[in-house]
C-alpha positions as CSV (number, residue, x, y, z in Angstrom):
1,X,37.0,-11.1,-10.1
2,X,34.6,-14.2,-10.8
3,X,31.5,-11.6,-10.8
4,X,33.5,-9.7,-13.3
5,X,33.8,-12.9,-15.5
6,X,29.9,-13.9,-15.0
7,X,29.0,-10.3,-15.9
8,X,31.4,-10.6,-19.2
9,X,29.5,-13.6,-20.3
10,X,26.3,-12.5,-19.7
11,X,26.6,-9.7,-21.5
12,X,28.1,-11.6,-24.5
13,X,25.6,-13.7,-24.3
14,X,22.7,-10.9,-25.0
15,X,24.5,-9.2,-27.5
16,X,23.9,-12.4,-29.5
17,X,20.0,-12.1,-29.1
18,X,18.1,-10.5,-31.2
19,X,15.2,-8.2,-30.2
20,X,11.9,-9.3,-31.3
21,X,9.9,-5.8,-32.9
22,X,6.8,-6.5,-34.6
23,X,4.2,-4.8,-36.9
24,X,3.7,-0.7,-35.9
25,X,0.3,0.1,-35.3
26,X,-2.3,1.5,-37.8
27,X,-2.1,5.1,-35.9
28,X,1.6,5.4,-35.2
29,X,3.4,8.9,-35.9
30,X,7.4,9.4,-35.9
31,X,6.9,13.1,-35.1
32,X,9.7,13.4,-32.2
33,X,10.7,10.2,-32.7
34,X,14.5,9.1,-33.5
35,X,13.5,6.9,-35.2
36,X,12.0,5.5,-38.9
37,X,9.7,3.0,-39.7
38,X,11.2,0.2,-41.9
39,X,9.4,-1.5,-44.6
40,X,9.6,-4.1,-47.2
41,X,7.9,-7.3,-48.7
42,X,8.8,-10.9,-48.2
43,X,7.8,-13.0,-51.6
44,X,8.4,-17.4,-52.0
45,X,7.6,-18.3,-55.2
46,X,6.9,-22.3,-55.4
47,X,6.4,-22.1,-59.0
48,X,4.3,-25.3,-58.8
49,X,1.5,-26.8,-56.5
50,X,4.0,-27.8,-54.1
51,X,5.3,-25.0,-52.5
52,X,8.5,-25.5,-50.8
53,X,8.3,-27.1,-47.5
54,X,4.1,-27.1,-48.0
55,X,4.0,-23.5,-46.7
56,X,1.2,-22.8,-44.1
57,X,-0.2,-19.4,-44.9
58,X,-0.4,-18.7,-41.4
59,X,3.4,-19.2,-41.1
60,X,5.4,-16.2,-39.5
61,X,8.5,-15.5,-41.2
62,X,10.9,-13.1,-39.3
63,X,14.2,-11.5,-40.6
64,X,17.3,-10.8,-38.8
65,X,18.4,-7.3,-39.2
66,X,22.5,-6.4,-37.0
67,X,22.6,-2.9,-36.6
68,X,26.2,-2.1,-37.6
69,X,26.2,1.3,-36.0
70,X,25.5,-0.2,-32.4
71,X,26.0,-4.0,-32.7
72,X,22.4,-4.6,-31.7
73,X,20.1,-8.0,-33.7
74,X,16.5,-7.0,-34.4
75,X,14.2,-10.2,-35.0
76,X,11.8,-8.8,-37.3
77,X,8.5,-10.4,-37.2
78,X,6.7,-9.9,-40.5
79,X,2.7,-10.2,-41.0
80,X,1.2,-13.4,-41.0
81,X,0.9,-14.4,-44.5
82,X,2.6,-17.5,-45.4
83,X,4.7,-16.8,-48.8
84,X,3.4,-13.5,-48.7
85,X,4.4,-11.2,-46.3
86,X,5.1,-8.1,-45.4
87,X,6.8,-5.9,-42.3
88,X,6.7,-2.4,-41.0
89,X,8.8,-1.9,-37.9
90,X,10.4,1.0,-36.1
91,X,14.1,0.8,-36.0
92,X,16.4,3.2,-34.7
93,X,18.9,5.1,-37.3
94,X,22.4,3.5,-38.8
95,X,23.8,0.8,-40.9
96,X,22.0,-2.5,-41.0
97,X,23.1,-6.0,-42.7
98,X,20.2,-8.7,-42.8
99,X,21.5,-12.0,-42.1
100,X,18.7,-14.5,-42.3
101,X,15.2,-14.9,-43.3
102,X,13.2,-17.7,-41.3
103,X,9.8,-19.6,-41.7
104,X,10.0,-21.2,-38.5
105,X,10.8,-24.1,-39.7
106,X,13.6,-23.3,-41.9
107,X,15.5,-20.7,-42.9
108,X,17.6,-18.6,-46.0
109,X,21.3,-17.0,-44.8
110,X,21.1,-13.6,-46.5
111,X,23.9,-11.1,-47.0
112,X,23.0,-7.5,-47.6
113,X,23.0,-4.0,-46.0
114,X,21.0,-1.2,-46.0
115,X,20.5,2.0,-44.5
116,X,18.0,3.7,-41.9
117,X,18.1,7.4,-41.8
118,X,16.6,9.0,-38.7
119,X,12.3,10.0,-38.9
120,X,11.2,9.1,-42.5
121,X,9.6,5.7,-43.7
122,X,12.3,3.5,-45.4
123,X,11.4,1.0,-48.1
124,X,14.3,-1.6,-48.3
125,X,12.7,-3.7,-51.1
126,X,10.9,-7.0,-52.0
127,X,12.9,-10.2,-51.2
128,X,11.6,-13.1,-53.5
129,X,12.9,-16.6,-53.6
130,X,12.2,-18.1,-56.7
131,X,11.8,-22.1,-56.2
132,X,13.9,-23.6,-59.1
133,X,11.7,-26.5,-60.5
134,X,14.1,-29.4,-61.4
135,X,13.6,-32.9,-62.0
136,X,17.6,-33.3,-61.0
137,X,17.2,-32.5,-58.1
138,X,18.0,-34.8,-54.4
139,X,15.0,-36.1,-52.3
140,X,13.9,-33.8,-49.6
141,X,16.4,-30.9,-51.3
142,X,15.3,-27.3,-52.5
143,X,16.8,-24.5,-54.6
144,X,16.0,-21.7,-55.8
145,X,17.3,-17.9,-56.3
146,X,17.1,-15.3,-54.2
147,X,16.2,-11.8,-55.7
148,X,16.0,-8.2,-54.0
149,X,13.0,-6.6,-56.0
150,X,12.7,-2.5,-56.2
151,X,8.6,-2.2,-56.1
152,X,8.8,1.3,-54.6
153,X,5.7,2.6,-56.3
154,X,3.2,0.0,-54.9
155,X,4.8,0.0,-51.7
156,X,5.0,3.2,-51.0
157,X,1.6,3.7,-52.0
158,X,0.9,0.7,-49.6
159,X,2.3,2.6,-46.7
160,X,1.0,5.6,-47.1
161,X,-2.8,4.5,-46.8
162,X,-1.8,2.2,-44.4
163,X,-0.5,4.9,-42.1
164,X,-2.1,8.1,-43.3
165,X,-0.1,10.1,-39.9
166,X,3.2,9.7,-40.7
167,X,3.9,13.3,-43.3
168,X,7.6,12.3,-43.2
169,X,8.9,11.4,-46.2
170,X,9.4,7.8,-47.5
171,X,13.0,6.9,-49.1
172,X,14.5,4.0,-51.0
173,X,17.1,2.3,-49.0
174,X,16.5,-0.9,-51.2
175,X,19.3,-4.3,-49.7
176,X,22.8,-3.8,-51.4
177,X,23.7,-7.6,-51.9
178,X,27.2,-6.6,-53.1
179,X,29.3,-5.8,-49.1
């Protein structure tokens, strides 16, 4: 009975952790594959010299993606590029909800869903905080607004020269805010 218990807890336990996927290589095909690769653009927008929290562009931001359909967290490590990122990363079909958006250091809770359909490239959109410059505002406190940007063209065009094997076709699946 005890090992029952243990096993119940552990297994709790990891369906709280997220899977870390990273950046698909260069020469990667989804012919075969159930799954799609998953795209999108991560924008902060300091809208002064000092960007929010003094941004490194080396910083790693990663996004947490909860696969409705299986109950399954994907950490979602994006590019290097500071306040200027951006992700491709093979996910398996279903409904998704994005829950938070880190820097390492801090991080934005996000609401919105999207969905993956099985073997095509899927552009979800460009998520830009905009840093609201204020001279109201606390000590040590930031704000700003968070938009989801539908740049389709440029990143579709993006994708495609970036991996010139996958023929599949690329779809909009851009993050509903509005579950």
């Amino acid at each position: 009975m005890m090992k029952h218990a243990l096993l119940i807890a552990f297994l709790i336990f990891l369906s709280g952790c997220a899977a870390s996927v990273g950046t698909v290589p260069a020469d990667f095909s989804l012919q075969g594959k159930e799954e799609s690769v998953v795209f999108g653009h991560l924008i902060i927008d300091g809208r002064s010299d000092e960007v929010a929290h003094s941004l490194n562009p080396l910083d790693t931001m990663t996004l947490t993606f909860w696969n409705a359909s299986t109950g399954k967290r994907y950490a979602v490590v994006c590019e290097r590029g500071g306040s200027d990122a951006r992700f491709f990363v093979a996910l398996p079909p279903g409904q998704y909800r994005v829950t938070k958006w880190s820097d390492g250091r801090s991080s934005f809770n996000l609401r919105g869903s999207f969905e993956v359909e099985r073997g095509a490239g899927v552009y979800i959109g460009t998520i830009k905080w905009v840093r609201s410059v204020s001279t109201g505002v606390l000590s040590g406190a930031t704000q700003g607004t968070l938009a989801i940007e539908d740049r389709y063209a440029e990143e579709a065009r993006l994708f495609k020269e970036r991996y010139p094997r996958i023929q599949e076709p690329i779809v909009r699946s851009i993050i509903n805010t509005d579950y």
